[in-house]
Rosetta silent file (secondary structure, phi, psi, omega in degrees, C-alpha in Angstrom):
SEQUENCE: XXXXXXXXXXXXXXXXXXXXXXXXXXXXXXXXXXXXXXXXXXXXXXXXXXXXXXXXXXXXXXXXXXXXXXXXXXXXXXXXXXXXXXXXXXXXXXXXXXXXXXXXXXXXXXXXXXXXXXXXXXXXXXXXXXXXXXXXXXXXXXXXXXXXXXXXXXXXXXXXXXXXXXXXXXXXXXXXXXXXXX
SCORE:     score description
SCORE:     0.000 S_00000001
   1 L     0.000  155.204 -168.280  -27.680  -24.074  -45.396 S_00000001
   2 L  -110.148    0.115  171.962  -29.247  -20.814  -45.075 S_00000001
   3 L   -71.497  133.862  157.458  -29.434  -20.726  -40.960 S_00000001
   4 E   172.619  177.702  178.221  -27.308  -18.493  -39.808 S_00000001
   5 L   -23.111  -41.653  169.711  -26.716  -15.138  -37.851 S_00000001
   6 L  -123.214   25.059 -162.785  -29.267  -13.386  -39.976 S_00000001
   7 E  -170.236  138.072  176.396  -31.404  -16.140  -41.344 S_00000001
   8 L  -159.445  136.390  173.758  -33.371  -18.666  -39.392 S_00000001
   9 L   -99.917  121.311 -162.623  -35.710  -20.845  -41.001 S_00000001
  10 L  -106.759    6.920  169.950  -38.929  -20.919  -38.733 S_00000001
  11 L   178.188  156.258  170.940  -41.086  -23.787  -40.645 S_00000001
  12 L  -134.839  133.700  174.888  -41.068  -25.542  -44.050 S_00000001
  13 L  -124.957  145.378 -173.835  -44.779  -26.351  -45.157 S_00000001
  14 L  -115.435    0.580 -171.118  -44.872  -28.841  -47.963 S_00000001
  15 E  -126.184  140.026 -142.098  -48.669  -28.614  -48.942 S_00000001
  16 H   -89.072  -25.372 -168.704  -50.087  -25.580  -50.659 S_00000001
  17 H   -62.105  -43.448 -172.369  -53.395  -26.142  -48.515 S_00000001
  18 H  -122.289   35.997  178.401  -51.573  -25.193  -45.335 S_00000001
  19 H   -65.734  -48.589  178.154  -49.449  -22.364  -46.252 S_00000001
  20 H   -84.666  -23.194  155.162  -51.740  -19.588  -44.845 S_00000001
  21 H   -87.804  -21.899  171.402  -52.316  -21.000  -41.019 S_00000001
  22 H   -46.482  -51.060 -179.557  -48.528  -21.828  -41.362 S_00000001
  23 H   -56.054  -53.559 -162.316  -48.109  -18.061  -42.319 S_00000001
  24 H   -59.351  -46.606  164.723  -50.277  -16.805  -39.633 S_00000001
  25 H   -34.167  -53.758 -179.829  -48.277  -18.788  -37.028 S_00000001
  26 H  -127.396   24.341  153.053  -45.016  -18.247  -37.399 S_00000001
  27 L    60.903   27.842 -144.793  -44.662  -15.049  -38.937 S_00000001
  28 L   -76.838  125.842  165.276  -41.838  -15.365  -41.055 S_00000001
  29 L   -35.494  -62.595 -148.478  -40.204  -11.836  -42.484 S_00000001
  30 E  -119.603  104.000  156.027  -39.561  -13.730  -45.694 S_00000001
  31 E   -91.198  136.483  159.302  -41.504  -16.460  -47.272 S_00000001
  32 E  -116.069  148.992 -173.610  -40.122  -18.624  -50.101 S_00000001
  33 L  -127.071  108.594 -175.518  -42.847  -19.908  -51.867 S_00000001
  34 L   -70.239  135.167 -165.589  -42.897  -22.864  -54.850 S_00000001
  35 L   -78.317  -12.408 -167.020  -45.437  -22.053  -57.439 S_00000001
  36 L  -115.272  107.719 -178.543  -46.119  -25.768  -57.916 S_00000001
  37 L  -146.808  129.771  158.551  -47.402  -27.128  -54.295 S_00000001
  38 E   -26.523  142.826  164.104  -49.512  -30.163  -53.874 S_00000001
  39 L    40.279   14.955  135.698  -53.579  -29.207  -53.195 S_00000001
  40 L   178.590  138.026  170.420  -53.331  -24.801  -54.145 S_00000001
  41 L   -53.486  150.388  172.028  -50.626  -23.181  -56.713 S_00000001
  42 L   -65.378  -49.577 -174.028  -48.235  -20.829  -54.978 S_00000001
  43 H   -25.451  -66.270 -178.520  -49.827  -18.130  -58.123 S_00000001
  44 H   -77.382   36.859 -176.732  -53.078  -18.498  -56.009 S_00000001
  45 H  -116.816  -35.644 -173.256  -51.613  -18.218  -52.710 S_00000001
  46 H   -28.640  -53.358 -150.663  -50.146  -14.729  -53.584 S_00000001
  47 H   -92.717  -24.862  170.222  -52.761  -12.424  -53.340 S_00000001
  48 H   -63.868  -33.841 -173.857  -54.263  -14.187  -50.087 S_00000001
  49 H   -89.660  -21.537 -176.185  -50.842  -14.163  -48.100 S_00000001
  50 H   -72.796  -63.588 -174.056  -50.146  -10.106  -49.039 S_00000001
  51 H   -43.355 -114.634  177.493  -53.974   -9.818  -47.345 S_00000001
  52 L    10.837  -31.878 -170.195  -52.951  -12.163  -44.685 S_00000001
  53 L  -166.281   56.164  164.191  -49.590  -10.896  -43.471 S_00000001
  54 L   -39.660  -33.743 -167.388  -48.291   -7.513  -45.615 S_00000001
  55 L   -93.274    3.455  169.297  -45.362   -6.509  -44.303 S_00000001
  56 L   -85.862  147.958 -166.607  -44.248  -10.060  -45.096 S_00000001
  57 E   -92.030  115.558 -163.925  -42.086  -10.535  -48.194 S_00000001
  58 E  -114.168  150.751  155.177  -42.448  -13.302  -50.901 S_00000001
  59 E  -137.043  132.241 -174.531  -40.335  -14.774  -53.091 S_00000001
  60 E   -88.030  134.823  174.515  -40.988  -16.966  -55.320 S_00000001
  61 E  -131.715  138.162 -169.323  -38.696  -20.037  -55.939 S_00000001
  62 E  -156.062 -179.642 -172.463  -39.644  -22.375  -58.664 S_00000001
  63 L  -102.691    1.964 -168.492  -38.598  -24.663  -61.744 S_00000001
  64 L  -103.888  109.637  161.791  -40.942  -22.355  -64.317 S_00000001
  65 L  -112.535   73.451  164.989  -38.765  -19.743  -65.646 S_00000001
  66 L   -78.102  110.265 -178.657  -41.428  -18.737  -67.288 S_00000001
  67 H   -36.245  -47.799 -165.309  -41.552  -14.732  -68.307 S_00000001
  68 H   -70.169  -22.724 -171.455  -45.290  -14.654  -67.996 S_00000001
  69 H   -85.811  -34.959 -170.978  -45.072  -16.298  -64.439 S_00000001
  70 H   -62.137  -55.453  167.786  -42.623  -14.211  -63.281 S_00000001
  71 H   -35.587  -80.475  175.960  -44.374  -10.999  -64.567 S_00000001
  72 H   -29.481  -56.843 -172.411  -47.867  -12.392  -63.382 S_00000001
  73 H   -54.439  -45.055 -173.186  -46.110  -13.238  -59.979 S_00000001
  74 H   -80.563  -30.687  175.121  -44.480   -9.778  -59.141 S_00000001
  75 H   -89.362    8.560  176.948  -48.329   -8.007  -60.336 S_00000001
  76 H  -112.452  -23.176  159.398  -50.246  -10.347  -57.902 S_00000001
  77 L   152.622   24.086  172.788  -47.669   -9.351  -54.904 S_00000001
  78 E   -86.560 -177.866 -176.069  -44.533  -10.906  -54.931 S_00000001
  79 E  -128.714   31.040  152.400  -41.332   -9.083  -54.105 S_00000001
  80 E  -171.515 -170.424  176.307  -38.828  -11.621  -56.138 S_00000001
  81 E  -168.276  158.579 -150.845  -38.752  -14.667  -58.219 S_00000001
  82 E   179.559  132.160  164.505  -36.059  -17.000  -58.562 S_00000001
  83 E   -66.107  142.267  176.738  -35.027  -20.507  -60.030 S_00000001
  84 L   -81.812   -8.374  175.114  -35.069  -23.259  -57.321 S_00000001
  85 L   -92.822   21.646  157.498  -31.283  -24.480  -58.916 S_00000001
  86 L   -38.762  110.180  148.792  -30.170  -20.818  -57.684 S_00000001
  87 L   -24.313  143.905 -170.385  -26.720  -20.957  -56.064 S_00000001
  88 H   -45.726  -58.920 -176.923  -26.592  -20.500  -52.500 S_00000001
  89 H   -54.972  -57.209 -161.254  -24.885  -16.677  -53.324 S_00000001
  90 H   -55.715  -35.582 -163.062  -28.338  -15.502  -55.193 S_00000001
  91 H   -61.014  -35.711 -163.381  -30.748  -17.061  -52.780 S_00000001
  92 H   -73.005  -15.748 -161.154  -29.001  -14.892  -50.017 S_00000001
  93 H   -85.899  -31.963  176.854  -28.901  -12.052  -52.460 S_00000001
  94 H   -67.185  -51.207  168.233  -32.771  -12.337  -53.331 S_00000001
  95 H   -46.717  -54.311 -167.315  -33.584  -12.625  -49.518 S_00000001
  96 H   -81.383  -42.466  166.328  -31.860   -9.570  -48.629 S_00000001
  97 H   -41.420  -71.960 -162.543  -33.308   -7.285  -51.859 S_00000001
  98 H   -54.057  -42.652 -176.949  -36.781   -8.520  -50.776 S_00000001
  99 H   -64.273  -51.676 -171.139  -36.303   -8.184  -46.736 S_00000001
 100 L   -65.075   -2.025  176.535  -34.898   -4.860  -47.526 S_00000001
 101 L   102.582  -22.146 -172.834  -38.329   -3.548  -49.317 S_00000001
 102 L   -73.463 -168.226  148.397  -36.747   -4.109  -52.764 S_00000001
 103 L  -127.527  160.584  177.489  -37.849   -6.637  -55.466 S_00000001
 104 E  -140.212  105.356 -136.000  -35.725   -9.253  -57.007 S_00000001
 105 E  -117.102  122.381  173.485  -36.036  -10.662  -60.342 S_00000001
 106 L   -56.588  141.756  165.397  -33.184  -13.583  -61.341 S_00000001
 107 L   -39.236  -76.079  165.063  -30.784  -12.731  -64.008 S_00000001
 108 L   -16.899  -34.276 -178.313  -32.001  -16.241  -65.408 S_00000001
 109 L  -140.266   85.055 -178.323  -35.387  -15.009  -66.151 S_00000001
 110 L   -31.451  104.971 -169.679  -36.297  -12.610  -68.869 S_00000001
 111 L  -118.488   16.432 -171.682  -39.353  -10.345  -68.330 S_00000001
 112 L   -74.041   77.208 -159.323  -38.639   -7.864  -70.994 S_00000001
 113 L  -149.767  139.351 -167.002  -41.818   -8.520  -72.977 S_00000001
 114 L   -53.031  134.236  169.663  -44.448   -6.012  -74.405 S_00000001
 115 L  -108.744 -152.667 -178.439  -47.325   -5.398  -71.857 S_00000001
 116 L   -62.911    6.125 -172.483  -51.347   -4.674  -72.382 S_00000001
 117 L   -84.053  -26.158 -158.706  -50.454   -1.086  -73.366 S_00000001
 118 L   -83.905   -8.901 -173.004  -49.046   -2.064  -76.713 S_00000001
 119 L   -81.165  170.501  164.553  -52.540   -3.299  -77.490 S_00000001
 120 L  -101.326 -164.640 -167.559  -55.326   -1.395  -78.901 S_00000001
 121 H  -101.171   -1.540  165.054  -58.479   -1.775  -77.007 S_00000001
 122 H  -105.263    6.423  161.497  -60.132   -4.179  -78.987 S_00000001
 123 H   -73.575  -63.502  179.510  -57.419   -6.653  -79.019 S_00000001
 124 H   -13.493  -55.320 -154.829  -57.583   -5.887  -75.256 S_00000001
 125 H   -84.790   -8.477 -170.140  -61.219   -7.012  -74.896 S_00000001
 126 H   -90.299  -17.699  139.656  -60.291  -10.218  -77.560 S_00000001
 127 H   -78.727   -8.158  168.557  -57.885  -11.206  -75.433 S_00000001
 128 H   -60.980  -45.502 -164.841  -59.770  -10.689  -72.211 S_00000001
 129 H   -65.855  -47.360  175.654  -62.184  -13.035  -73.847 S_00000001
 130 H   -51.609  -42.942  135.509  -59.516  -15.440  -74.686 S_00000001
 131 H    -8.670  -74.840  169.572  -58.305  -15.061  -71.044 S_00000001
 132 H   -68.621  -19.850 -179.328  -61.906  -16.385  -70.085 S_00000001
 133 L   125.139    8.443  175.744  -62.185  -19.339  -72.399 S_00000001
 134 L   -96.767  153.576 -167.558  -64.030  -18.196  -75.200 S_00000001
 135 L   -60.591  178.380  166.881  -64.250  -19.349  -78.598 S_00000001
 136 H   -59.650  -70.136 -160.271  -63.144  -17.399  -81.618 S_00000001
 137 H   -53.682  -20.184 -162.465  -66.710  -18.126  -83.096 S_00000001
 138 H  -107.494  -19.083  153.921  -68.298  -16.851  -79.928 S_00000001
 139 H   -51.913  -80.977 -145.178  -65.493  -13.688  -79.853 S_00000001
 140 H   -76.723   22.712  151.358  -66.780  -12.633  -82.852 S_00000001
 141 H   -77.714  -37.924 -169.169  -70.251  -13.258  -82.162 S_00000001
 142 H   -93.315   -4.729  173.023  -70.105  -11.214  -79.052 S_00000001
 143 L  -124.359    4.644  173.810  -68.324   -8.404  -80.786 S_00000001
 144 L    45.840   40.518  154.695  -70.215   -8.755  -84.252 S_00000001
 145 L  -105.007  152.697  166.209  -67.477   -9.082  -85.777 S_00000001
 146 L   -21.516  136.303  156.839  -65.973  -11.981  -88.574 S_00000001
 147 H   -74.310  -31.757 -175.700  -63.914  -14.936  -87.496 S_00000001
 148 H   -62.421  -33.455  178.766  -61.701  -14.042  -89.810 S_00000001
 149 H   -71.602  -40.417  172.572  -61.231  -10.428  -88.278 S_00000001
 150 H   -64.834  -37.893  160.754  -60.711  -11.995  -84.753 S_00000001
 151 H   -52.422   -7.294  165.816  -58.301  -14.262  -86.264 S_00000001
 152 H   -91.346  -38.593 -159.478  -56.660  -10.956  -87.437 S_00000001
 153 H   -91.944  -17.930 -168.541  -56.350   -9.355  -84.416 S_00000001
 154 H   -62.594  -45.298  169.192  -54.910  -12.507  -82.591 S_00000001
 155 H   -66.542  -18.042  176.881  -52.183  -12.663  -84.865 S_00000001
 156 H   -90.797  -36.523  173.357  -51.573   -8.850  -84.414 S_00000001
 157 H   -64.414  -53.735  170.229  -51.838   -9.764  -80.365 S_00000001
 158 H   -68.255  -29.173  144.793  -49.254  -12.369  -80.761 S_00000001
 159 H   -45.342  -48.823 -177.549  -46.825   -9.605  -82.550 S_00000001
 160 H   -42.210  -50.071 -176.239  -47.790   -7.146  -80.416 S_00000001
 161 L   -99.898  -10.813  165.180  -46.859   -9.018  -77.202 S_00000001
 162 L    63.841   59.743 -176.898  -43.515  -10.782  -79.108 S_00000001
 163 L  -115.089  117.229 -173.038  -45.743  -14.025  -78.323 S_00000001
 164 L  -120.383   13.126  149.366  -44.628  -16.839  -80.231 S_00000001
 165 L  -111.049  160.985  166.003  -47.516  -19.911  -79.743 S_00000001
 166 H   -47.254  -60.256  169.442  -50.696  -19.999  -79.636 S_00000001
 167 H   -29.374  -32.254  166.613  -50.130  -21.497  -75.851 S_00000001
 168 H   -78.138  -24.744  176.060  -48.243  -18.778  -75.145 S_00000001
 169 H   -79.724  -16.367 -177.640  -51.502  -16.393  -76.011 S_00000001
 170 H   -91.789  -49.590  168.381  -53.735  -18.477  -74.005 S_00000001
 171 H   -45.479  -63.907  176.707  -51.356  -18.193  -70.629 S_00000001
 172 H   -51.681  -22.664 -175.128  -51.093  -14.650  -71.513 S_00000001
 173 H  -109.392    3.251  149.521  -54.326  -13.764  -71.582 S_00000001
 174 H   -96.232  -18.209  155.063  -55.344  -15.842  -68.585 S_00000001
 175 H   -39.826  -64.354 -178.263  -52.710  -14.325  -66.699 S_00000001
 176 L   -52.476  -49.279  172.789  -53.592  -10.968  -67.722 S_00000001
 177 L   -41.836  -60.576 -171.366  -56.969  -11.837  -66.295 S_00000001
 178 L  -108.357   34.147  179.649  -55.973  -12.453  -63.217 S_00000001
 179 L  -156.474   66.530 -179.497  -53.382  -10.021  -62.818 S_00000001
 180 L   -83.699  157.048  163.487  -54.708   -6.716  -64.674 S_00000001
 181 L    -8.127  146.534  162.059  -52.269   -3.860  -65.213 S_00000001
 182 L   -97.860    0.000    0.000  -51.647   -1.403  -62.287 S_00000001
């Protein structure tokens, strides 16, 4: 149990919908917050609860040890990420980096991956596009270039970024959307 002398838990909310009058209420130093919540993603809750309460600290605890989420998660305003089958020792260790102003990224989840820098700037805007939902054919309509040449640089994006499915280029590059580079 995590109650104790320096830890008090002041509310568990189980619905992503009522996370932010929870927050306003009770104040909490610390939130941990699961990226997967019934009726709004913890992802989109991020950037609303840093408006909403700043000097409070999130950390995210979830079942996605996902690079991209983690990454995404720490650029939209968290201050840690974490597996929810974290031992007892990390969770306390994660609280206290984050309470303390620090951030805290699990051992467990690898974020050592190439960012938007490595790109040149027209892969940039071809994955921006990708990012919104657009087609290859309509990328290289809108840049008046070949499908074949956008189908060049995509494969040059996915090297670039050490990306190894297509799935993984379409997360990244909706991610990237909605978390650009500081």
């Amino acid at each position: 149990m995590l109650q104790g002398a320096a830890l008090d838990v002041v509310g568990i909310v189980r619905d992503g919908g009522e996370v932010p009058a929870a927050v306003s209420r009770l104040r909490p130093d610390v939130l941990l917050l699961d990226l997967s919540l019934p009726n709004r993603s913890g992802m989109d809750l991020i950037p609303e609860l840093r408006t909403l309460a700043p000097a409070m600290h999130i950390l995210v605890v979830t079942m996605h040890l996902d690079a991209l989420l983690a990454d995404a998660a720490i650029r939209l305003g968290a201050h840690g990420f974490i597996p929810k089958d974290s031992g007892i020792e990390e969770l306390r260790t994660a609280i206290a980096a984050v309470q303390g102003g620090g951030t805290y990224l699990s051992s467990r989840v690898s974020v050592v991956r190439p960012g938007l820098a490595h790109l040149t700037p027209r892969q940039q805007v071809i994955l921006r596009l990708i990012g919104e939902g657009t087609s290859t054919e309509t990328i290289a309509r809108t840049l008046g270039v070949s499908v074949h040449t956008v189908h060049f640089h995509r494969r040059n994006i996915h090297h670039a970024l050490a990306l190894e499915t297509e799935l993984d280029l379409v997360r990244y590059a909706v991610l990237a959307n909605l978390t650009p580079e500081k």
